[in-house]
MIDRENZA-491672 format. One record per residue (C-alpha): residue number from 1; residue in three letters; x, y, z. Coordinates in Angstrom, 2 decimals. Layout:
N
 num residu       X       Y       Z
 NUM    ala       X       Y       Z
...
END
This chain:
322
 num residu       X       Y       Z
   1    unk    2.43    1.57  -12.04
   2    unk    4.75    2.01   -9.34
   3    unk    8.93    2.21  -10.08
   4    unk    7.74    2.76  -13.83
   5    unk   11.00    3.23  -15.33
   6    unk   13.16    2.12  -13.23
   7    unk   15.41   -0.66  -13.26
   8    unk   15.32   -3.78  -11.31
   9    unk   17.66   -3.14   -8.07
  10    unk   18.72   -6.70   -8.05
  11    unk   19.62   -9.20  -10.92
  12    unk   17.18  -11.43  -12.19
  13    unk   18.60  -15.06  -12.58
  14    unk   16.67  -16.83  -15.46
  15    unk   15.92  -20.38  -13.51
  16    unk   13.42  -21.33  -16.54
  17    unk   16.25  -22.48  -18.91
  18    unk   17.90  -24.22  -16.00
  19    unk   14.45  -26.60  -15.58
  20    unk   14.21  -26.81  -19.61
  21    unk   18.00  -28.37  -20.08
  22    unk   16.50  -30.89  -18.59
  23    unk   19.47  -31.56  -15.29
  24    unk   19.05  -33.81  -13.08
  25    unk   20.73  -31.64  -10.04
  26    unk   20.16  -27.96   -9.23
  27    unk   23.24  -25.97   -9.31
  28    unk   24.45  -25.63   -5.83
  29    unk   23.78  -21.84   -5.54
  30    unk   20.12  -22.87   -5.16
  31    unk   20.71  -25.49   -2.73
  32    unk   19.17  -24.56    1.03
  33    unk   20.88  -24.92    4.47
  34    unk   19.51  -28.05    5.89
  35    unk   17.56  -25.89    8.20
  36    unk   15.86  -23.95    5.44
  37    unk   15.24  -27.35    3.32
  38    unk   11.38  -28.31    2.86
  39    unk   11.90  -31.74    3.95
  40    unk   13.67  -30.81    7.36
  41    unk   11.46  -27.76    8.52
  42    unk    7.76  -28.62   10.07
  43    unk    5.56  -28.40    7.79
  44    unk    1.04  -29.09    7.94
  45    unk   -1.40  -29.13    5.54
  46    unk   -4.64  -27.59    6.41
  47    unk   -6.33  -30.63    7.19
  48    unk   -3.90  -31.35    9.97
  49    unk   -5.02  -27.92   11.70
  50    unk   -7.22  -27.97   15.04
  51    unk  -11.33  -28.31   13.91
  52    unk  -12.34  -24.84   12.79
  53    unk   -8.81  -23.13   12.64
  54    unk   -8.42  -23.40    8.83
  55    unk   -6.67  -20.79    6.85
  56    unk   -9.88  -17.71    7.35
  57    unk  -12.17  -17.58    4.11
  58    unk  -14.36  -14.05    3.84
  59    unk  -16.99  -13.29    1.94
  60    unk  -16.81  -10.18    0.57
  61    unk  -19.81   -9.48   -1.25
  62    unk  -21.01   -7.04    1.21
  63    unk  -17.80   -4.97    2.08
  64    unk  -19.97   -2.31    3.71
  65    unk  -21.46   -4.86    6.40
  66    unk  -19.71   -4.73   10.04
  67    unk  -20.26   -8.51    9.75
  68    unk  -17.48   -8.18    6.74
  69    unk  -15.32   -5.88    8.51
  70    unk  -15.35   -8.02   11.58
  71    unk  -14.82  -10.89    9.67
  72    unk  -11.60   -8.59    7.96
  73    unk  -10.19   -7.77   11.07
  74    unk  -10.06  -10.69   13.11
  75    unk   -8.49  -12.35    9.56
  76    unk   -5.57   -9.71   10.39
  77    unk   -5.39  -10.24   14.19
  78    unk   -5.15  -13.68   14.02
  79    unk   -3.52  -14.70   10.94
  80    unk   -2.36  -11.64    8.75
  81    unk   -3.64  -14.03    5.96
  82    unk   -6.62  -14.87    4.21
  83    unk   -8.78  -15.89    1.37
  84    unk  -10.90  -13.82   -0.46
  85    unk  -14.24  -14.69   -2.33
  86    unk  -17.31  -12.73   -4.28
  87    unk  -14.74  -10.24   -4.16
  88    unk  -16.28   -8.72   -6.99
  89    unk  -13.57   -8.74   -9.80
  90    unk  -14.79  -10.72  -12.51
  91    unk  -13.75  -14.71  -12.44
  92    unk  -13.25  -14.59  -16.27
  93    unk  -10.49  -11.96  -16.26
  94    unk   -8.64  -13.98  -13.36
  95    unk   -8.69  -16.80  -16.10
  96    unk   -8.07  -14.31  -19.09
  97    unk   -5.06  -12.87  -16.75
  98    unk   -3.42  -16.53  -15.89
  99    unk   -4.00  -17.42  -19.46
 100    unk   -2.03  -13.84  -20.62
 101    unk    1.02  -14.90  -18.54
 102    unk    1.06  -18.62  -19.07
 103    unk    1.38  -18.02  -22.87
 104    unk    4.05  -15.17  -22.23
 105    unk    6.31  -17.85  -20.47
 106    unk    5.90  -20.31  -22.97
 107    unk    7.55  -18.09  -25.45
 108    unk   11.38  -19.02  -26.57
 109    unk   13.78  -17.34  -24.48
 110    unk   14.58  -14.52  -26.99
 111    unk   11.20  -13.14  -26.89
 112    unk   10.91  -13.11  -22.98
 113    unk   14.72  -10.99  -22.83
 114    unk   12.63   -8.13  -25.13
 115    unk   10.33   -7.73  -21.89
 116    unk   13.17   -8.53  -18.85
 117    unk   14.22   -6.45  -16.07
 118    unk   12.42   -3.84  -16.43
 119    unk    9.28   -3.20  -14.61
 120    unk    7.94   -0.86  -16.68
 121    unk    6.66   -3.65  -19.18
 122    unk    3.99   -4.96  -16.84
 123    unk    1.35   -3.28  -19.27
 124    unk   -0.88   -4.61  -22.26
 125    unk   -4.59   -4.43  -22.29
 126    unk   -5.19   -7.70  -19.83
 127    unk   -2.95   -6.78  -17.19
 128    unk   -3.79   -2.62  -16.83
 129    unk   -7.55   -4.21  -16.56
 130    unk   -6.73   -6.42  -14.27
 131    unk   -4.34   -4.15  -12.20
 132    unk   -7.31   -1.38  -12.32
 133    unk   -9.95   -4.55  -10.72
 134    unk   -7.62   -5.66   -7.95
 135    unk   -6.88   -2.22   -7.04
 136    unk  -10.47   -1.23   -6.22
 137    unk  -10.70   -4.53   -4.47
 138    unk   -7.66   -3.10   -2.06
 139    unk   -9.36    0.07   -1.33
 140    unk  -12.56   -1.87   -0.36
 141    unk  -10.15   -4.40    1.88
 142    unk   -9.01   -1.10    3.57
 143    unk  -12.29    0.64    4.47
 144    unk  -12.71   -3.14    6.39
 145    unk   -9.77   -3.17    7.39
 146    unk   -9.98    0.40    9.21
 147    unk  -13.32   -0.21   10.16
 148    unk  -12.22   -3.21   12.01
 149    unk  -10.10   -1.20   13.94
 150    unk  -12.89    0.98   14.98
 151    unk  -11.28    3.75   12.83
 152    unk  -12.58    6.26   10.77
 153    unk  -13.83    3.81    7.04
 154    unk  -10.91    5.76    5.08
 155    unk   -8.50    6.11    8.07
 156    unk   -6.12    3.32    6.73
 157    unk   -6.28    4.29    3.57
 158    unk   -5.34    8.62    4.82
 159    unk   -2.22    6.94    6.29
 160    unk   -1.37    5.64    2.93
 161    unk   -1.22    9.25    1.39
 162    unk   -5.07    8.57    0.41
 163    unk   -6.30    6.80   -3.08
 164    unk   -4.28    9.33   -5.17
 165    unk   -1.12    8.29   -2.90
 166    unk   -0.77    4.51   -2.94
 167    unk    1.34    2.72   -4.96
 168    unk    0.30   -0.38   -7.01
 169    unk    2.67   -3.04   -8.49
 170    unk    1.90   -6.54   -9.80
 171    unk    4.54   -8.77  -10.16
 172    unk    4.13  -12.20  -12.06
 173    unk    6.03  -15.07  -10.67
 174    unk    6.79  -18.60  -12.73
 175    unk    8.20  -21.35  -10.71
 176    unk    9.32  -23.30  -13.26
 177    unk    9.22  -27.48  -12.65
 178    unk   13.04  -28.22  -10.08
 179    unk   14.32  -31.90  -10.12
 180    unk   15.24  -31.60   -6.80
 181    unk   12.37  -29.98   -4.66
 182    unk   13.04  -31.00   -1.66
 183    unk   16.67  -29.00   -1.29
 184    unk   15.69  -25.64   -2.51
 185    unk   12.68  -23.27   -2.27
 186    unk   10.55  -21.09   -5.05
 187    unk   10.43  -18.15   -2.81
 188    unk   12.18  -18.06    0.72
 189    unk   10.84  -17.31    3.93
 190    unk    9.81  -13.78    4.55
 191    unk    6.87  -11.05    4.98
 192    unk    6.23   -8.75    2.77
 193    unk    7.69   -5.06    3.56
 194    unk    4.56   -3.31    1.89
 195    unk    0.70   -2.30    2.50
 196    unk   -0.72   -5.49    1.45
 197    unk   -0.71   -8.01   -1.48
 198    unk   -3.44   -9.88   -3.44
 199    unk   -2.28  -12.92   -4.71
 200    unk   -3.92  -14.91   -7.66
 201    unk   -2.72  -18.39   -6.66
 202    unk   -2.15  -21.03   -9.50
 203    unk   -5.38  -22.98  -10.16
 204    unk   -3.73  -26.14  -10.45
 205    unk   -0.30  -26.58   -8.75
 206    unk   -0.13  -26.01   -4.48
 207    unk    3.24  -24.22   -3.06
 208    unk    2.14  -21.30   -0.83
 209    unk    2.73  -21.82    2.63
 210    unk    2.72  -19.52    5.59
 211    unk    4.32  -19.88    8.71
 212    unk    1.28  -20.90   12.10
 213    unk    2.63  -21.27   15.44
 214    unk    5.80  -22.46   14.18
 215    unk    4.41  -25.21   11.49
 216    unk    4.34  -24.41    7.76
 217    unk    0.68  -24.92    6.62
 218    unk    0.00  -24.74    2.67
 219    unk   -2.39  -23.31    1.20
 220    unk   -5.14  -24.57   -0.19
 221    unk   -6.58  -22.25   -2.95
 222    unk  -10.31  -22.11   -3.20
 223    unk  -11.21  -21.42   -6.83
 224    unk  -11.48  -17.74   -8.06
 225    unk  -10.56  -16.81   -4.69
 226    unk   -7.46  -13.99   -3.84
 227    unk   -5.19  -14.59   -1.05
 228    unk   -4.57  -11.63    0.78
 229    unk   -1.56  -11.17    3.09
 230    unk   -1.06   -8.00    5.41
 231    unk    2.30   -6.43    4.66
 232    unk    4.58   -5.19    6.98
 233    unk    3.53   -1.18    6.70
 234    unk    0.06   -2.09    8.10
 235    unk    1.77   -3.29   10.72
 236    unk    3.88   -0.18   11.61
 237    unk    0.46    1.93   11.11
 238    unk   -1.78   -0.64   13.32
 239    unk    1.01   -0.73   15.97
 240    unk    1.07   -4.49   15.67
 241    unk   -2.40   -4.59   15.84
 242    unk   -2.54   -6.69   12.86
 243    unk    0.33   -8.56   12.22
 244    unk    2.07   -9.24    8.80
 245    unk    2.77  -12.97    7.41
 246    unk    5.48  -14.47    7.13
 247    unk    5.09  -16.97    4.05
 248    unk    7.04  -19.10    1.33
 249    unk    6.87  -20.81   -1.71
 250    unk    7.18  -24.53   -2.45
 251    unk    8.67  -25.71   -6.10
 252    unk    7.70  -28.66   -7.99
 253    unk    9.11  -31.55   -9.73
 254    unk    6.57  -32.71  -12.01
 255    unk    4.63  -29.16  -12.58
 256    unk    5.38  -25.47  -13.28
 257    unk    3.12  -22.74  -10.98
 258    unk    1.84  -19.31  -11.58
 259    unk    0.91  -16.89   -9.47
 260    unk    0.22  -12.83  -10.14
 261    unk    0.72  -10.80   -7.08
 262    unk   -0.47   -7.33   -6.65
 263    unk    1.16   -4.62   -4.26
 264    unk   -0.91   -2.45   -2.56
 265    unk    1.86    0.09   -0.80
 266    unk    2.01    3.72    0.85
 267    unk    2.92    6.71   -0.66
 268    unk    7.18    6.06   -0.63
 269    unk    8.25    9.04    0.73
 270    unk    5.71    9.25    3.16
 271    unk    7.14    9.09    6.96
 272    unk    4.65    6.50    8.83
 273    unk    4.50    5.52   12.08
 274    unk    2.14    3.83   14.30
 275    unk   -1.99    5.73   13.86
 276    unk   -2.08    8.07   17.20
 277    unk   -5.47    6.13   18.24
 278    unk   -3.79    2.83   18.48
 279    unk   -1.22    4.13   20.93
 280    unk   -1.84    4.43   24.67
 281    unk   -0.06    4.08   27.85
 282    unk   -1.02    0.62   28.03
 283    unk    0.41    0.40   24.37
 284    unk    3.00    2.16   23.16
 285    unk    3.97    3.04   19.94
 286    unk    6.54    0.48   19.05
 287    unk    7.99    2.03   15.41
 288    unk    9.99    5.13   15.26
 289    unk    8.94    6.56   11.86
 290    unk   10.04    5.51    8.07
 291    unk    9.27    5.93    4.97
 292    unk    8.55    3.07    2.45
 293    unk   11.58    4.03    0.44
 294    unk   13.70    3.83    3.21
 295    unk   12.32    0.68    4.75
 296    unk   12.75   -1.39    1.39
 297    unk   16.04   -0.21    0.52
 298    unk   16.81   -1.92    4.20
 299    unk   14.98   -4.85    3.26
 300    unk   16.97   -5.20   -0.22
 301    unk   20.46   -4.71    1.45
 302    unk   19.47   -7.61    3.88
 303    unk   17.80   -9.71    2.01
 304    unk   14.74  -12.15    2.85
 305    unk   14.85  -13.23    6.17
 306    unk   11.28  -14.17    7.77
 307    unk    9.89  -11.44    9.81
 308    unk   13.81  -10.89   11.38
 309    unk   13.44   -7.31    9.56
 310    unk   10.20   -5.42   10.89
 311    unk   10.90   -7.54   14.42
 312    unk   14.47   -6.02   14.84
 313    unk   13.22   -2.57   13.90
 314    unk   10.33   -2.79   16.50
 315    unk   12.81   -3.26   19.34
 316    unk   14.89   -1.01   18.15
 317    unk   12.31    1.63   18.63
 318    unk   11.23    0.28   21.78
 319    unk   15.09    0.31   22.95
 320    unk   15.39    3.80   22.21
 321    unk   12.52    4.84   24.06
 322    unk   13.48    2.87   27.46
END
């Protein structure tokens, strides 16, 4: 898997034995600017959306129909976001997987430290089979993906340094129950600064939300379904053409949540830069090329921030070509 090996570049702070001392505060590291709070920024659930503008839901049981690819695209035009069902990985390992890492963070504390900090221990016979599922699922998301474009069916997936050059990751994330949720967030706001990601959403606890015309809307999981979010390296490659997410995660105070995300990213030392056939004088390119590497090394030195990273290095390019 990708950054086998390596250490984490950042530490990890173990919030799970904060929420099992049983406080009644939340140190005030964790505490929010009132801006950034839940209870002070605008916030919708789906229901409150305009009639038929609901968080997309595509069927992918026929990945090789234009109907799905249309479907695909206008997901990633219009949202960067959406949900994913008859996606063709197997609803009893999604349960098997959740299961898998449930019982893993219900272990005492000593037993989890064998496994921390390094990513290399995302392995056992569960997770490579689920890590091998979700990954074919990507590479059919980017033939629809490209095809939506009206690009070649592997174009997207070329850019990437082809099925040989992408990197996958899966991270496992356990928001563990917060007396006070309304001061602090799981996961603050930001997009993510790869390919794409594949969420498996907790089955029973809410918390996503993702950012719509200035409102937070959360999500809604339909069962067995993936979320899938466009990451901010399709974006460089479509020129903007389909837009990255920008998305954050809720905590809880009467429930933990789960979720397993996959990473679907480029080849890292791979220069990219917006696909020639989505530039034009009518639409410039508007990235300057960068590797992966580079880009996330930028993203970990400024930390999450919304979308205020890939936005300030599109004008940037666009500044240095005036």
């Amino acid at each position: 898997m990708d950054g086998a090996g390596a250490e984490w570049p950042e530490p990890v702070v173990r919030v799970q034995s904060l929420s099992e001392s049983g406080a009644a505060t939340i140190p005030d590291r964790y505490v929010k600017p009132e801006a950034e709070r839940p209870a002070m920024s605008a916030a919708a659930p789906e229901a409150e959306l305009t009639e038929g503008e609901g968080i997309p839901v595509v069927d992918m049981s026929s990945p090789g129909d234009p109907a799905t690819a249309r479907a695909v695209s206008e997901a990633c035009r219009e949202w960067g976001f959406f949900q994913a069902v008859n996606h063709g990985v197997p609803p009893e390992l999604l349960r098997r997987a959740r299961g898998v890492w449930r019982g893993f963070f219900r272990q005492p504390m000593e037993v989890k430290q064998m496994y921390a900090n390094s990513p290399a221990t995302y392995e056992g016979e569960t997770t490579e089979e689920y890590s091998r599922e979700v990954a074919a699922l990507c590479g059919r998301l980017m033939t629809a993906m490209s095809v939506g474009l009206g690009a070649a069916p592997a174009r997207l997936q070329e850019a990437f340094g082809g099925e040989e050059g992408a990197g996958v990751c899966v991270r496992v994330n356990y928001y563990p129950r917060c007396p006070q949720p309304e001061l602090t967030l799981g996961l603050s706001s930001h997009s993510d600064p790869g390919g794409m990601t594949v969420l498996l959403a907790d089955d029973r606890v809410k918390g996503l939300q993702v950012r719509r015309r200035g409102a937070w809307v959360t999500v809604d999981p339909v069962p067995d379904a993936f979320i899938v979010n466009v990451g901010d390296q399709i974006q460089v490659l479509t020129n903007a053409t389909y837009r990255s997410v920008e998305h954050r995660v809720m905590v809880n105070a009467a429930e933990e949540r789960l979720s397993v995300a996959l990473f679907y990213n480029p080849r890292s030392d791979l220069p990219l830069a917006p696909m020639p056939e989505l530039v034009s004088p009518d639409r410039p390119s508007l990235y300057k090329p960068m590797t992966f590497d580079e880009y996330r090394l930028y993203i970990r030195r400024e930390g999450p921030r919304g979308k205020s990273q890939v936005e300030s290095l599109k004008a940037t390019a666009v500044g240095g070509a005036t």
